[in-house]
Phi, psi and omega in degrees: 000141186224084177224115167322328179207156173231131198234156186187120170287352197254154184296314183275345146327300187267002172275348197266335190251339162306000205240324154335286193301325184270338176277313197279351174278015175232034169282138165294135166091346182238117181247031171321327211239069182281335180290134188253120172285120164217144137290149204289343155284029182252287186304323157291328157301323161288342187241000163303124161334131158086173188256147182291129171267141188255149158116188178304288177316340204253329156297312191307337171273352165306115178234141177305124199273155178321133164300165153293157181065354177253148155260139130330000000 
């Protein structure tokens, strides 16, 4: 296989094949599994144009939607 990445939306998908990836990268002699295990809004979220804003200001504007039974 000549793939750079193996992407997976499901949770238990990437915990089984990170783990998959990670026993066979310390086999001596076997480098089958060259490839980095992500999810896939992850892998996508990196290569989006432009930068995450970060910091304060940008929690502080953050607003929390309402409990339930409450108003906001």
């Amino acid at each position: 296989m000549d793939a750079d990445y193996l992407l997976t939306a499901c949770p238990k998908c990437l915990t089984h094949f990170g783990c998959l990836h990670h026993e066979n990268r310390w086999r001596p002699g076997e480098e089958r599994y060259r490839y980095k295990v992500m999810d896939i809004t992850q892998f996508l979220a990196e290569r989006l144009p432009g930068e995450y804003p970060t910091g304060s200001n940008v929690d502080a504007k953050r607003k929390e939607p309402p409990l339930p039974g409450r108003r906001g």
